[in-house]
N, C-alpha and C positions, 0 to 999 in steps of 0.2 A: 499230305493225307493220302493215305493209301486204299484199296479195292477194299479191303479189309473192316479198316475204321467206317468207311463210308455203307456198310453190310452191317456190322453194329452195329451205328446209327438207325439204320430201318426196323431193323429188330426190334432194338429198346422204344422207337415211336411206335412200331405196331403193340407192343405189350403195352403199352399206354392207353391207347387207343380200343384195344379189348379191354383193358380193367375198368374204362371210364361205361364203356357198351354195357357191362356187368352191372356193374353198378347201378347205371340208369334203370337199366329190364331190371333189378330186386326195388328201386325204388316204385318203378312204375305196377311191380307186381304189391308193394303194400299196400298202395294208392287204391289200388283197384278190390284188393281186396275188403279194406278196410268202407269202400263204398259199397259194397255188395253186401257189408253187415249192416249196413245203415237202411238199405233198400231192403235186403228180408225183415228190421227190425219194422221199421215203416210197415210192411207187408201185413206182420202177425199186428199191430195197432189197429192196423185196419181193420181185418179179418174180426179179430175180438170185439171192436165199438160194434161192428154191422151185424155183430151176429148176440150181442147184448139190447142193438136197437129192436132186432127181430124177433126174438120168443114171445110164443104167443103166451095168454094169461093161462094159468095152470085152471084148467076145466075141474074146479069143484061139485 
């Protein structure tokens, strides 16, 4: 095994190594995003009950 092959090797483990890194930060960004729809959905639920418990009675 030569200087060569052994420089290869490092290469092809770091391109590994970056595509696994990629991969995780797009999983970890759906993750996140897809909770962050769930926390503004939650949010407007909120917003709409509290604000259907609060109108006053229409002054006839």
């Amino acid at each position: 095994m030569n200087v060569n092959d052994i420089v290869a090797e490092q290469i092809e483990a770091a391109r590994v190594r970056i595509q696994a890194a990629k991969r995780r930060r797009e999983e970890l960004s759906a993750a996140r995003a897809r909770g962050l729809a769930a926390r503004h959905a939650q949010k407007l639920r909120h917003l709409a009950a509290r604000v259907s418990d609060e109108t006053p009675p229409h002054p006839d």
